[in-house]
N, C-alpha and C positions, 0 to 999 in steps of 0.2 A: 211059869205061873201055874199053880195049882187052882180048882174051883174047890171050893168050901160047900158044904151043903147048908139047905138052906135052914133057919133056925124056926121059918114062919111060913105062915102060908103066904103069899106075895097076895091073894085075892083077898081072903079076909080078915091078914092084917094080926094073925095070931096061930098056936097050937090048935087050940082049941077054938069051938063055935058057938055059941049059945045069940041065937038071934035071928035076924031074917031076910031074907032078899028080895028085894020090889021084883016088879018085870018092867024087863027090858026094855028100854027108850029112847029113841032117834035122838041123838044131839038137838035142842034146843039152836043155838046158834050156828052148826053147820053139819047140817046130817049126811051131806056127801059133798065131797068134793075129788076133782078128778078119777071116778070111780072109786074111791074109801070112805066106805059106810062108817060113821061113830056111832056107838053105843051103850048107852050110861046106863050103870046101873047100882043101885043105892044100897048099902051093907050095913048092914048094923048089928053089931059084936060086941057082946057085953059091955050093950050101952052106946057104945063109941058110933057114932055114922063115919060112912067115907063115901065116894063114889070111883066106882069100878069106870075104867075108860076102855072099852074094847072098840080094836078100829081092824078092820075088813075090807077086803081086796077080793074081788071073783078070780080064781086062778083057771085064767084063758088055756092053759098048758090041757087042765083036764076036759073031757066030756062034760057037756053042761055048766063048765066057767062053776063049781061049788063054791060060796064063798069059804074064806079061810081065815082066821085069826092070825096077824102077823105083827100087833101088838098091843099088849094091854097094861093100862097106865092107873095110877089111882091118885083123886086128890083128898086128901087128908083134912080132916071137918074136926075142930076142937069141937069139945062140948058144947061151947056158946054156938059155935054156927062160922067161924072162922074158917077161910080155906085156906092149904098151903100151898106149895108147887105140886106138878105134876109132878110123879117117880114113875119109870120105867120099869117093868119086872127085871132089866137086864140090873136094875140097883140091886137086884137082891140075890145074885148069883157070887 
């Protein structure tokens, strides 16, 4: 099996960016669970919203447990306000 590169950015959803990024926000409905921090954070690219799903792990292996990104998700907002499923950055590999 070969990997393909990718055609897009997996974060915002395109080549190109014209637009902007909120800051960063604790999941609403679960902002930790068994030590993995959620992370949401709101895109909007020419026009389109989505939200960015970053989840975080302290990695116990290093000095001071840093946390680390080990995976980030995005749910997909039609125009009207519609959400779809969650995609995994591994969908875009």
């Amino acid at each position: 099996m070969q990997a393909t590169p990718l055609q897009a950015d997996p974060i915002y959803g395109a080549q190109d960016f014209d637009g902007g990024v909120s800051v960063p926000q604790p999941d609403p409905e679960q902002p930790m669970f068994r030590g993995m921090i959620t992370i949401n954070v709101e895109i909007e690219n020419f026009g389109r919203t989505h939200t960015a799903v970053f989840r975080l792990r302290p990695d116990t292996g290093r000095p001071g447990a840093p946390l680390r990104i080990f995976c980030v998700e995005q749910l997909r907002r039609a125009t009207h306000g519609a959400m779809s499923a969650p995609r995994s950055i591994d969908d875009f590999a």
